[in-house]
VEXMIRO-12688 format. One line per field, with one value per residue (C-alpha): residue in three letters; x, y, z. Coordinates in pm, 1 decimal. Layout:
BEGIN
bamar	c(ALA / ...)
x	c(X / ...)
y	c(Y / ...)
z	c(Z / ...)
//
This chain:
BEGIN
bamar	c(UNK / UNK / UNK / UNK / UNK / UNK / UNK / UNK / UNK / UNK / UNK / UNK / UNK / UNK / UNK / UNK / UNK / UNK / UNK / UNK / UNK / UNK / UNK / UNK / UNK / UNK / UNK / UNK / UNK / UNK / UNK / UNK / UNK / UNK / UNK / UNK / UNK / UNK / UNK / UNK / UNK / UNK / UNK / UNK / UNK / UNK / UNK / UNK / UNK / UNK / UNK / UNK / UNK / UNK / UNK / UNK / UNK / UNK / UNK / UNK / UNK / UNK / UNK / UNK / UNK / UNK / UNK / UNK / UNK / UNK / UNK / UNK / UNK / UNK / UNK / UNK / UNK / UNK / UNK / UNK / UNK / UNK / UNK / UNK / UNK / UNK / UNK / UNK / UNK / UNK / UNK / UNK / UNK / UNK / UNK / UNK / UNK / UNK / UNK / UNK / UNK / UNK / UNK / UNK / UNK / UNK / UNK / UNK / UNK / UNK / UNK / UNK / UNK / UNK / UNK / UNK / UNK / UNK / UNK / UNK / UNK / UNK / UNK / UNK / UNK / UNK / UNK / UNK / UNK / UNK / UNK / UNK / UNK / UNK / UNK / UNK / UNK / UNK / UNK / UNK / UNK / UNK / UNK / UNK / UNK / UNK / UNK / UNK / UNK / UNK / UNK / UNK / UNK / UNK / UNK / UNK / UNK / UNK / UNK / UNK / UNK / UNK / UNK / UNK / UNK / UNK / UNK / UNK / UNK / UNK / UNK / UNK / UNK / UNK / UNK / UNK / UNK / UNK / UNK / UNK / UNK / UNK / UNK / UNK / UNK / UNK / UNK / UNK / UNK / UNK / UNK / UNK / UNK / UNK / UNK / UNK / UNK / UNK / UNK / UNK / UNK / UNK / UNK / UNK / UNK / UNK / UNK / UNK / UNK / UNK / UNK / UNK / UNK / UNK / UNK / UNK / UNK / UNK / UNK / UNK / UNK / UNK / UNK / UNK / UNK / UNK / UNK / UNK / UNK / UNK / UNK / UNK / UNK / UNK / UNK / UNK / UNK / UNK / UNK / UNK / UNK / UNK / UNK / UNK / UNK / UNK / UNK / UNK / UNK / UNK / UNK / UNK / UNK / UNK / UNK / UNK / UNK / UNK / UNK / UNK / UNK / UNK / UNK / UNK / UNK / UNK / UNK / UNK / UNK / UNK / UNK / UNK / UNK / UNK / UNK / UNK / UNK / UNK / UNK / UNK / UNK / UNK / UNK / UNK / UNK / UNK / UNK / UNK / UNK / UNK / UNK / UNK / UNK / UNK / UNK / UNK / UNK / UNK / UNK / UNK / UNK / UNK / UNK / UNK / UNK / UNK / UNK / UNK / UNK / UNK / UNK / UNK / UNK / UNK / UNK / UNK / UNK / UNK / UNK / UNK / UNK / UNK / UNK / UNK / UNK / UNK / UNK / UNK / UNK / UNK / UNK / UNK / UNK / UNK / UNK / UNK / UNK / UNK / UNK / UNK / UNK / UNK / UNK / UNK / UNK / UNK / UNK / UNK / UNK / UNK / UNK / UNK / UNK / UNK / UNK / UNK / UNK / UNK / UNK / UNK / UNK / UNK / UNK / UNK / UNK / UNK / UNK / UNK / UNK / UNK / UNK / UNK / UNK / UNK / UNK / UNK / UNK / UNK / UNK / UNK / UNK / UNK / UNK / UNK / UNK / UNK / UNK / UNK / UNK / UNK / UNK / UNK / UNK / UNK / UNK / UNK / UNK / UNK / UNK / UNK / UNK / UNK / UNK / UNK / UNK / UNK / UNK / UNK / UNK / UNK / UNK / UNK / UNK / UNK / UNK / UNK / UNK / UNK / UNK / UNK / UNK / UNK / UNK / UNK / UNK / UNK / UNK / UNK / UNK / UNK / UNK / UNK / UNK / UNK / UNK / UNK / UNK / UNK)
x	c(-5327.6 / -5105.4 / -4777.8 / -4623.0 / -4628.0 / -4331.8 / -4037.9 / -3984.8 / -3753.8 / -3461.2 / -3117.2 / -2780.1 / -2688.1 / -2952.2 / -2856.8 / -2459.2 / -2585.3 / -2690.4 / -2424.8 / -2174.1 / -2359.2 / -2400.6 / -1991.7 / -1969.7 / -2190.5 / -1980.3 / -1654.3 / -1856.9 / -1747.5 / -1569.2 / -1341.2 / -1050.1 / -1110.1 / -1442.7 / -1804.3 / -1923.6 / -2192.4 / -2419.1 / -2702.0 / -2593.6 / -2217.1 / -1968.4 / -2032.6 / -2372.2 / -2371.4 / -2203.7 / -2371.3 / -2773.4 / -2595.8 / -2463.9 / -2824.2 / -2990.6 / -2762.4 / -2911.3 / -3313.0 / -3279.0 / -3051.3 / -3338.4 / -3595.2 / -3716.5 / -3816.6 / -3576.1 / -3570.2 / -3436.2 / -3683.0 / -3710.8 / -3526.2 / -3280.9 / -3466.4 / -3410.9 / -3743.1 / -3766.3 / -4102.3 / -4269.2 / -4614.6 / -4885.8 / -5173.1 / -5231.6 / -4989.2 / -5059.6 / -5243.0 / -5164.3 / -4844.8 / -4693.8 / -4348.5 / -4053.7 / -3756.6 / -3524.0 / -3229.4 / -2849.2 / -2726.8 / -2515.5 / -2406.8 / -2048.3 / -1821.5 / -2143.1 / -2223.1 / -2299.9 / -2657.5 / -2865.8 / -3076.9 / -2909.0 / -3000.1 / -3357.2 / -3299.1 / -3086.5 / -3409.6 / -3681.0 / -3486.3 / -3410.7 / -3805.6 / -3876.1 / -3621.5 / -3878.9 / -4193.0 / -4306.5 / -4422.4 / -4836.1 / -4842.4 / -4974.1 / -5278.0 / -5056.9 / -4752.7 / -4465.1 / -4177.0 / -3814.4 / -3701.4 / -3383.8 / -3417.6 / -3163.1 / -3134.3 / -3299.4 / -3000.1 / -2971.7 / -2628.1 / -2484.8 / -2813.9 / -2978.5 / -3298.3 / -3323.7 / -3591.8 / -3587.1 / -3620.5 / -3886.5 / -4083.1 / -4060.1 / -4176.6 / -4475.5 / -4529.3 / -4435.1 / -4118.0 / -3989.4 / -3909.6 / -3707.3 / -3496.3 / -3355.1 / -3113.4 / -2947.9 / -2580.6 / -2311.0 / -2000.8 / -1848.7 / -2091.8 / -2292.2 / -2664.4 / -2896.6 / -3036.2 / -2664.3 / -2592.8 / -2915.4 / -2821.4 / -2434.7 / -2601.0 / -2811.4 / -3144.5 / -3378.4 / -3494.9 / -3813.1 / -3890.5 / -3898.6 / -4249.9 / -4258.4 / -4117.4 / -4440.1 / -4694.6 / -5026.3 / -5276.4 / -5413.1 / -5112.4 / -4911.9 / -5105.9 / -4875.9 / -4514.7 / -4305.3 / -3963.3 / -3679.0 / -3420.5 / -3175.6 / -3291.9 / -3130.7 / -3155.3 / -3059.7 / -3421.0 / -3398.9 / -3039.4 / -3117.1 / -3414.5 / -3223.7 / -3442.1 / -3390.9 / -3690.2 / -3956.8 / -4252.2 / -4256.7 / -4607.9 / -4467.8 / -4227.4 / -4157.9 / -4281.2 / -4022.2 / -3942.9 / -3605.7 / -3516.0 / -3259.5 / -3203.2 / -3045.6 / -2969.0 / -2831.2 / -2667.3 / -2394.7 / -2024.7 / -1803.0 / -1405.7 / -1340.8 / -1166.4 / -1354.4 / -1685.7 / -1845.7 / -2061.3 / -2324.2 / -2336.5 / -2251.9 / -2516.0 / -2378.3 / -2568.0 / -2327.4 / -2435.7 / -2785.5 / -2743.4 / -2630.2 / -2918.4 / -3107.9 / -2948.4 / -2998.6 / -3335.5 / -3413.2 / -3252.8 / -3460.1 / -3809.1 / -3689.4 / -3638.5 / -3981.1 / -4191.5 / -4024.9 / -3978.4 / -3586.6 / -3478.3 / -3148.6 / -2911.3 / -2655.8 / -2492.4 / -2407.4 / -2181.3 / -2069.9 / -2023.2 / -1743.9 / -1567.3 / -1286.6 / -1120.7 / -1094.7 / -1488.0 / -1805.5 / -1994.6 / -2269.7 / -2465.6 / -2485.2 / -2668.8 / -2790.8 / -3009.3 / -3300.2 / -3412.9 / -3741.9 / -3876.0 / -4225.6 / -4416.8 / -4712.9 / -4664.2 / -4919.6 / -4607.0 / -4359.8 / -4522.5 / -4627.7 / -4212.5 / -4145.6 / -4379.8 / -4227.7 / -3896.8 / -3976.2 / -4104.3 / -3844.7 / -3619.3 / -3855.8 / -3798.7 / -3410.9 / -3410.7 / -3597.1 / -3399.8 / -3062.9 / -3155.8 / -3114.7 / -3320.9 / -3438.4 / -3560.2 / -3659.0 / -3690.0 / -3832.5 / -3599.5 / -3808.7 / -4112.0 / -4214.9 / -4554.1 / -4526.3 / -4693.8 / -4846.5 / -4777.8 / -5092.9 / -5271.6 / -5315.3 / -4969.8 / -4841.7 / -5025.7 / -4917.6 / -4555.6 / -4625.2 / -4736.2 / -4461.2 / -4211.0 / -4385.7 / -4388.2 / -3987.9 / -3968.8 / -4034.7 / -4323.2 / -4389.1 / -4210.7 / -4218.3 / -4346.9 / -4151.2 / -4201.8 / -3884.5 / -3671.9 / -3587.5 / -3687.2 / -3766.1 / -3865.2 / -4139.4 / -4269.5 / -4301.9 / -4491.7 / -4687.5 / -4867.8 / -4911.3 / -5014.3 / -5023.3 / -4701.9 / -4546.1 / -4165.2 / -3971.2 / -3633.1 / -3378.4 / -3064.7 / -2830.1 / -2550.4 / -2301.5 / -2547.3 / -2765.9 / -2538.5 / -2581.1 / -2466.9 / -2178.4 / -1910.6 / -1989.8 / -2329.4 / -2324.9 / -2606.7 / -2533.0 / -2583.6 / -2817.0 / -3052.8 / -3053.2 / -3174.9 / -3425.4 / -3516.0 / -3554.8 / -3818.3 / -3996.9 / -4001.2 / -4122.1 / -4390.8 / -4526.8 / -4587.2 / -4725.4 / -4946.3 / -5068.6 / -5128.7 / -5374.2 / -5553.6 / -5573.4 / -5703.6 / -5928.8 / -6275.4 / -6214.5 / -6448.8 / -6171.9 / -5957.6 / -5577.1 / -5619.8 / -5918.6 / -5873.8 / -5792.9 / -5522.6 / -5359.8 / -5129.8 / -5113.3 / -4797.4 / -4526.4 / -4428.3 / -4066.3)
y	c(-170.1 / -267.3 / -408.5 / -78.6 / -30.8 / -285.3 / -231.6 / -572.8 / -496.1 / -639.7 / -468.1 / -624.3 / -356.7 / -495.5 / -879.7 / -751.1 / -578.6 / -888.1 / -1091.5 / -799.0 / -797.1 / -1172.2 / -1164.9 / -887.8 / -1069.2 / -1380.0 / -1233.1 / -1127.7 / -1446.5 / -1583.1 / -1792.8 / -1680.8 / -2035.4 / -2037.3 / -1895.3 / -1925.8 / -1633.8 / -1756.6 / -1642.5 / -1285.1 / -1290.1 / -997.9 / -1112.7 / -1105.3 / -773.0 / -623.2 / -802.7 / -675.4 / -377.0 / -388.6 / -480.0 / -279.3 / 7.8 / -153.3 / -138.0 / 232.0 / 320.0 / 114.5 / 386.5 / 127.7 / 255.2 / 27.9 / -115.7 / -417.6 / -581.5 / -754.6 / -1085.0 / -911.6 / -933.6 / -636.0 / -514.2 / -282.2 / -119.2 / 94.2 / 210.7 / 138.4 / 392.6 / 477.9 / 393.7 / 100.9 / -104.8 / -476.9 / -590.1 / -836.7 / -963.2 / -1045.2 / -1212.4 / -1506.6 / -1540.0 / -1390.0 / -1652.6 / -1931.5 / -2318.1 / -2365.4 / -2367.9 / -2247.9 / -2069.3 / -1736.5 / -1821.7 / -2005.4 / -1735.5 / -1371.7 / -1433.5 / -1420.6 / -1128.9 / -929.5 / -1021.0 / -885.1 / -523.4 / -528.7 / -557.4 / -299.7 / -36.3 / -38.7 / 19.5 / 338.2 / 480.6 / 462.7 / 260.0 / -38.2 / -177.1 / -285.2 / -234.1 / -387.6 / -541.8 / -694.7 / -892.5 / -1088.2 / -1345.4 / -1384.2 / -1691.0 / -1980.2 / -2199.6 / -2283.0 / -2345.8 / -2168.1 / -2226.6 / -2529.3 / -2295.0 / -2360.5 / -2065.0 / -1878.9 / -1552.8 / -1628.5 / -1773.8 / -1442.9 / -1296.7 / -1549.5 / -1556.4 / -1885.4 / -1827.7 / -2102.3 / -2045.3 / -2370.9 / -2195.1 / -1908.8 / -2181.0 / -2306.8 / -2241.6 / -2225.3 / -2469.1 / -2185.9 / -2193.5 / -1929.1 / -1918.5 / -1774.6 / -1530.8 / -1377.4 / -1331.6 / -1175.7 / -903.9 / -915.8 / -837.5 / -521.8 / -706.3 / -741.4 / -1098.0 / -951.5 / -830.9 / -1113.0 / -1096.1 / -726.1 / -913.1 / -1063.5 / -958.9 / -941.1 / -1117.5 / -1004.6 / -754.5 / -981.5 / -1087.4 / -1286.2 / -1389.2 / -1474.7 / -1583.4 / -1688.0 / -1962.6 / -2194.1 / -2522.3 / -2718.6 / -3049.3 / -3102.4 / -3098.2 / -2752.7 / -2772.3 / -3144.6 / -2951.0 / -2646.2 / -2399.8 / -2081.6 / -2115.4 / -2315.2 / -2286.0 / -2432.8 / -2611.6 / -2751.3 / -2705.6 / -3108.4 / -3240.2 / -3381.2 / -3644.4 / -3725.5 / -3969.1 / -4153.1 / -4515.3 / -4767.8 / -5105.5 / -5298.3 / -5675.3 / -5792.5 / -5700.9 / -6007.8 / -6112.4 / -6087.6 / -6377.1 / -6575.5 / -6536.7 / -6746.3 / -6636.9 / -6852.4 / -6702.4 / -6349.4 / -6081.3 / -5812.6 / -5499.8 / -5335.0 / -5607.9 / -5503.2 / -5203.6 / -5229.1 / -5411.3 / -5216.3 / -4917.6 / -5082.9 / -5096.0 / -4750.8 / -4663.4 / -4948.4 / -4747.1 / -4449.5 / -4561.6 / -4719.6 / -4503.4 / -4161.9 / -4030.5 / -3909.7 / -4144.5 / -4029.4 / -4246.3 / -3916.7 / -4100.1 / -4380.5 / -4522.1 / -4832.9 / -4903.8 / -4995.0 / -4957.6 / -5180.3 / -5287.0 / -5640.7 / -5650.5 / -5775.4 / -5431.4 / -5420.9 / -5130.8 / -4885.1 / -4523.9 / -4379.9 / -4121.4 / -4133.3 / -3802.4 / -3819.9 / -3599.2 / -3630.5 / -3398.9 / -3491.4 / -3622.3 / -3956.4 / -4091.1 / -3958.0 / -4146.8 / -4471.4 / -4451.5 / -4471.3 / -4790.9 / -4974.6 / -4855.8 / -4925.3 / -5264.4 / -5393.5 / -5265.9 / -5531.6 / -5763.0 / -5801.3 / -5779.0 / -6067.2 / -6221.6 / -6185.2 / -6157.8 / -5793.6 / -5501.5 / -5200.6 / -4836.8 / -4552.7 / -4193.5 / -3952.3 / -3631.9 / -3348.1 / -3279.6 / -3070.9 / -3109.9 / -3042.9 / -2701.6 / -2659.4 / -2300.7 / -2135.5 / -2225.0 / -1840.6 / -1785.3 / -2035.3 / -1898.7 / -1555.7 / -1705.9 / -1918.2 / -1631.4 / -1419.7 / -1687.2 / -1675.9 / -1291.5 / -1316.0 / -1574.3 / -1922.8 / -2069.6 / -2338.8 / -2332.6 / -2700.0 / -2715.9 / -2857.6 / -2967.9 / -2843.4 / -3113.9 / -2877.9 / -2655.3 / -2236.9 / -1988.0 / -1990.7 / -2321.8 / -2107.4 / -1785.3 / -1973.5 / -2006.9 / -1661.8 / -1561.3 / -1788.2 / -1871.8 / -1908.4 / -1998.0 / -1938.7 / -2164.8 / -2064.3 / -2276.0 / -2399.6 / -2530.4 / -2732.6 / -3096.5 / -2846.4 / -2879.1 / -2655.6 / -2564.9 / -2576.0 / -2350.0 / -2488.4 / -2360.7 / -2179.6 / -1919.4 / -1713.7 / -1371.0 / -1445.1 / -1660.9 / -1385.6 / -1143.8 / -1381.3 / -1460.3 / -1067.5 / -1022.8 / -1312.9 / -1206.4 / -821.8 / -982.2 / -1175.3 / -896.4 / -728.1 / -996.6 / -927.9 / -606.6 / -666.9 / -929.2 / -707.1 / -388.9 / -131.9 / -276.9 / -645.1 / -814.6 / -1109.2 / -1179.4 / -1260.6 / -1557.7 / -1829.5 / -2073.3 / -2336.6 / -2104.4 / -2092.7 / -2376.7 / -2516.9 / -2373.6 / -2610.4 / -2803.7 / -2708.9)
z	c(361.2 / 74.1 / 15.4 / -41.6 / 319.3 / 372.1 / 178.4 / -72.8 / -287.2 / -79.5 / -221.8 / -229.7 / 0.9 / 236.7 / 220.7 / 240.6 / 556.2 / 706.9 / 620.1 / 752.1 / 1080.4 / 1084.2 / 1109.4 / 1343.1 / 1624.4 / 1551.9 / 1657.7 / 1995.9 / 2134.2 / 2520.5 / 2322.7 / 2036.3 / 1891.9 / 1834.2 / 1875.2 / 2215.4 / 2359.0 / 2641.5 / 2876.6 / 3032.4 / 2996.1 / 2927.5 / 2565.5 / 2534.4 / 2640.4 / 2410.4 / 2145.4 / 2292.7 / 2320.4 / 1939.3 / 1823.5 / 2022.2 / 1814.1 / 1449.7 / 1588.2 / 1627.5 / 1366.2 / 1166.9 / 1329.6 / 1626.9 / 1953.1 / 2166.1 / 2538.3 / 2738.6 / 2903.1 / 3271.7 / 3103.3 / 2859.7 / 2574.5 / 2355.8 / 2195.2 / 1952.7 / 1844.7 / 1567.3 / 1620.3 / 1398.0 / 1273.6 / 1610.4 / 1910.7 / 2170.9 / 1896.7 / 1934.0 / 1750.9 / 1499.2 / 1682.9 / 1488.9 / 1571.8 / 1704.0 / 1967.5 / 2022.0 / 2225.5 / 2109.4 / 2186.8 / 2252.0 / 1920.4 / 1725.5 / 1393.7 / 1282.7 / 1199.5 / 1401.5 / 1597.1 / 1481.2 / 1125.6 / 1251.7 / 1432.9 / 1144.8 / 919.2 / 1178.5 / 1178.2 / 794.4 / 746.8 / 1011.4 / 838.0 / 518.3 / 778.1 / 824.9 / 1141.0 / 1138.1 / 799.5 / 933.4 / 1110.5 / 1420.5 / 1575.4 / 1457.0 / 1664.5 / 1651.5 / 1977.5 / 2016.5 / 2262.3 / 2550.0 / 2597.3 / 2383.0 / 2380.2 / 2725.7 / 2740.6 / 3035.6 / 3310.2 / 3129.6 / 3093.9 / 2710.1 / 2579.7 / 2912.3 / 2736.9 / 2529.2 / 2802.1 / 3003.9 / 2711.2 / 2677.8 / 3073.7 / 3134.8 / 3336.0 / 3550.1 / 3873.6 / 3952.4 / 3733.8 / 3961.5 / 4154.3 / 3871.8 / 3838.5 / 3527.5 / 3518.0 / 3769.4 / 4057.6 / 3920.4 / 3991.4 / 3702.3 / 3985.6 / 4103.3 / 3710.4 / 3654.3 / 3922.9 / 3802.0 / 3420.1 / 3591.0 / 3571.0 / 3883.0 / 3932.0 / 4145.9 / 3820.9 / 3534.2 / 3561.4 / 3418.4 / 3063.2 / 2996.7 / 2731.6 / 2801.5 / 2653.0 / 2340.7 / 2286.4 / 2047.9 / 1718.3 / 1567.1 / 1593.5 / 1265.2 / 1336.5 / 1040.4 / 1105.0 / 951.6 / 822.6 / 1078.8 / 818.5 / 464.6 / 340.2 / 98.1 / -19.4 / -128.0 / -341.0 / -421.6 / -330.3 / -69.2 / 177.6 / 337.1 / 513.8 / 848.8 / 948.9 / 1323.6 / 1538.8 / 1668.5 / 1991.2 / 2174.7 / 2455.2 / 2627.2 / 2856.8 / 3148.0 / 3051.6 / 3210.2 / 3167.3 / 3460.1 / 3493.5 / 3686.3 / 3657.6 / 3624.6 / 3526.1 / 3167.7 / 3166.4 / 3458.2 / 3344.8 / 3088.1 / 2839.5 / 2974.7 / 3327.9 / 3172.3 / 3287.5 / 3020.4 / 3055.4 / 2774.7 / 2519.3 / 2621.9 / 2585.3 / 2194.7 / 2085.1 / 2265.8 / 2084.4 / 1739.8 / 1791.0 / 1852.6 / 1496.5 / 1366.4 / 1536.4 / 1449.4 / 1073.3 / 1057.5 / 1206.8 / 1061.4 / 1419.3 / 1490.5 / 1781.4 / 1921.6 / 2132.2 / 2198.4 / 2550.9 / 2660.8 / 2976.1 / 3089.7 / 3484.7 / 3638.7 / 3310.4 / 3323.4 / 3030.5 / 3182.4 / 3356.0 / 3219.5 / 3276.6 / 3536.3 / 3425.1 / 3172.8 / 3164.9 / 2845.3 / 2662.0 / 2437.6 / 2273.9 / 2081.3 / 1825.5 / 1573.3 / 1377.8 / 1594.2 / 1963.3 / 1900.7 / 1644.4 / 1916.5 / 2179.9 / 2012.8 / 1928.8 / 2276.4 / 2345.4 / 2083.4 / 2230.9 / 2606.6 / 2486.8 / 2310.3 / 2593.2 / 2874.3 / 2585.4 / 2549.2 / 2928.6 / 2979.5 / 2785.4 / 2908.9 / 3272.9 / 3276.4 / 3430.3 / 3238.5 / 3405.5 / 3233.3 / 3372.5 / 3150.6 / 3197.4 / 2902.0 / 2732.9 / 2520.0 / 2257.1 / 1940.1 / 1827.7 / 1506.4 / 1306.4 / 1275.4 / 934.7 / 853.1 / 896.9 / 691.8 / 394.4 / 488.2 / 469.1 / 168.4 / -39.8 / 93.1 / -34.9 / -421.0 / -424.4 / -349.4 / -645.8 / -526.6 / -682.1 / -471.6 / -112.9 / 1.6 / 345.9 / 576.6 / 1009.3 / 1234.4 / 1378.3 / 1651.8 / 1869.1 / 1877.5 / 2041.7 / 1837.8 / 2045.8 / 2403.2 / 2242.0 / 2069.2 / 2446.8 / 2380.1 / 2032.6 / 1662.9 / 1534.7 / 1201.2 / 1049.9 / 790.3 / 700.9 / 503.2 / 312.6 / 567.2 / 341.6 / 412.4 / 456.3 / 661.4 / 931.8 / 1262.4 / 1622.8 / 1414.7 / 1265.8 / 904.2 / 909.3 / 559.4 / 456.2 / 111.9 / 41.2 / -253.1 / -20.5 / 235.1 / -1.3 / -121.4 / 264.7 / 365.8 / -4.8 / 157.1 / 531.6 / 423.0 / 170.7 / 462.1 / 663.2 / 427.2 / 366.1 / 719.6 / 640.2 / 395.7 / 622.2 / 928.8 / 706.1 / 868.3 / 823.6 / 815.9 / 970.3 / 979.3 / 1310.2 / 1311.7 / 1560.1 / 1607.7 / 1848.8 / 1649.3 / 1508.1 / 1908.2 / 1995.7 / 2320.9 / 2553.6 / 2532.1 / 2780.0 / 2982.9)
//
């Protein structure tokens, strides 16, 4: 199988096609002041609903699955054969950008309009996840995980700021919650996933270049903290008998940037609260939140000793207690080595000699089906400081372009590995990540 089975030469009409649709799901929003699409709202139907329109006007086979998902499909030589998934998510955080998730997705169905039906050793597919984000249910990467098989069930009870449960919307949305279980793959029937995102960092537009490859996907740890004293008068307590959990709290804050500095891990104090919170009273207690992320989960965890122990430390030593609940976890997954070639040399034949290589600060879908099949990322320029979740995410027309020549020379790379005849396999088991954690 050669190249010339994927279409590579990406046109400006094809890049202005992106960016066109990129704006049209952004005005698909629950709020005239800014971008805001979650898990199975009014919204987010009509957006599935738009891109479900693009996959088969892009000569997909198209269908919503159990969790929302919409999958679109073009067989390989012969139908049924294993497939090569595309694709990101359609769901948004509140006041978000145009590009973080549907850029993936308006890449995955540009490739698959330059496939032709029976060209390829496998199947190829576009899916646009339902809900990664996790905004409205706090069931971040719920539709990927139905996908991967991994659905959690705790999940079904959760409710929305309105009272909401993710169950009664599933039914409200025309989805069966008996039936989640019908969204999952089985195993052996996905070869590959490839998925193309934002940089969410600064990394690429610091070394002006259009892509990346991605080697991990960071493992992550968050946590409840709280440091508790005693509350006191302002004015009536001396700074001798003060128990003040607040001061604690800053240093302790200080030195989680100091860890985090050291030890390259990003350490993240994102909230903090002081109890009874009087601007006249020495504060008692105060609850805040540590979020953890490492290219590899031994640096992420030896992070959080040196954290939790300097935490006993400045306790001790102002007659303080400290307590630490951990509240997420997730282990870092590695793309898989093949792929990362695959995307590497996909990068060069679109023009960029030598794509740096970079490890995701955040998290993707890509992180759940990797439980399922071997994983590999692209990034694209995120201009703007790299900024996302964010209206000033900024992607050009010119990188897009450059992204989509990439994204269809990586499949094709693919291609040529999984031709006829090889005695070569897509996936060894070192090449499978481990399913990431919740």
């Amino acid at each position: 199988m050669t190249a010339t089975s994927v279409a590579r030469g990406a046109t400006t009409e094809a890049a202005a096609r992106i960016m066109a649709r990129a704006d049209e799901l952004g005005a698909i929003s629950s709020r005239a002041d800014a971008l805001e699409r979650t898990h199975l709202t009014p919204e987010h139907r009509v957006a599935a609903d738009l891109v479900g329109a693009w996959m088969r006007e892009a000569g997909l086979t198209v269908h919503e699955d159990a969790a929302g998902n919409v999958c679109g499909r073009i067989e390989g030589l012969r139908p049924g054969l294993p497939a090569v998934l595309l694709g990101s998510h359609i769901d948004t955080v509140p006041d978000a950008g145009r590009y973080d998730g549907p850029l993936g997705v308006l890449l995955a169905i540009e490739v698959a309009r330059g496939v032709r039906a029976g060209a390829l050793p496998f199947a190829l597919e576009v899916v646009a996840f339902s809900d990664e984000e996790g905004t409205r249910f706090a069931s971040a990467l719920s539709g990927s995980r139905a996908l991967a098989g991994s659905w959690v069930e705790d999940w079904w009870s959760f409710a929305d700021a309105d009272g909401v449960t993710l169950a009664d919307a599933f039914t409200a949305y025309g989805l069966d919650p008996g039936r989640v279980a019908d969204a999952a793959r089985r195993p052996g029937s996905v070869l590959a996933y490839l998925e193309a995102h934002i940089e969410q960092g600064p990394h690429l537009e610091d070394a002006d270049l259009p892509l990346a490859v991605v080697s991990s996907i960071a493992g992550a740890r968050r946590f409840a903290l709280t440091v508790t004293g005693h509350a006191g008068h302002a004015g009536g307590t001396p700074y001798e008998r003060r128990r003040d959990a607040l001061v604690g709290a800053a240093e302790l804050v200080l030195e989680v940037e100091r860890v985090g500095r050291s030890s390259g891990v990003v350490a993240t104090v994102g909230q903090l609260q002081a109890f009874p919170g009087g601007v006249n009273v020495v504060p008692g207690r105060v609850e805040l939140s540590l979020d953890l992320r490492a290219e590899d989960d031994a640096s992420r965890d030896a992070a959080w000793d040196r954290i939790r122990t300097a935490a006993e430390r400045i306790a001790a030593a102002r007659s303080l207690r400290f307590d630490a609940a951990e509240t997420y976890r997730a282990d870092a997954v590695a793309c898989a080595p093949w792929l990362q070639d695959a995307v590497r040399t996909g990068a060069q034949g679109a023009g960029v000699a030598d794509p740096p290589v970079l490890w995701s600060r955040a998290g993707h879908d890509a992180m759940v089906v990797a439980g399922l099949a071997p994983v590999g990322m692209l990034f694209v320029r995120n201009g703007n400081g790299g900024v996302s979740h964010s209206p000033d995410e900024i992607v050009t027309e010119a990188d897009v372009a450059v992204a989509l020549d990439a994204f269809a020379a990586t499949v094709a790379q693919l291609a040529r590995r999984l031709e006829p005849g090889d005695t070569s396999t897509a996936a060894t088991d070192e090449d499978r990540a481990p399913e990431a954690g919740a």
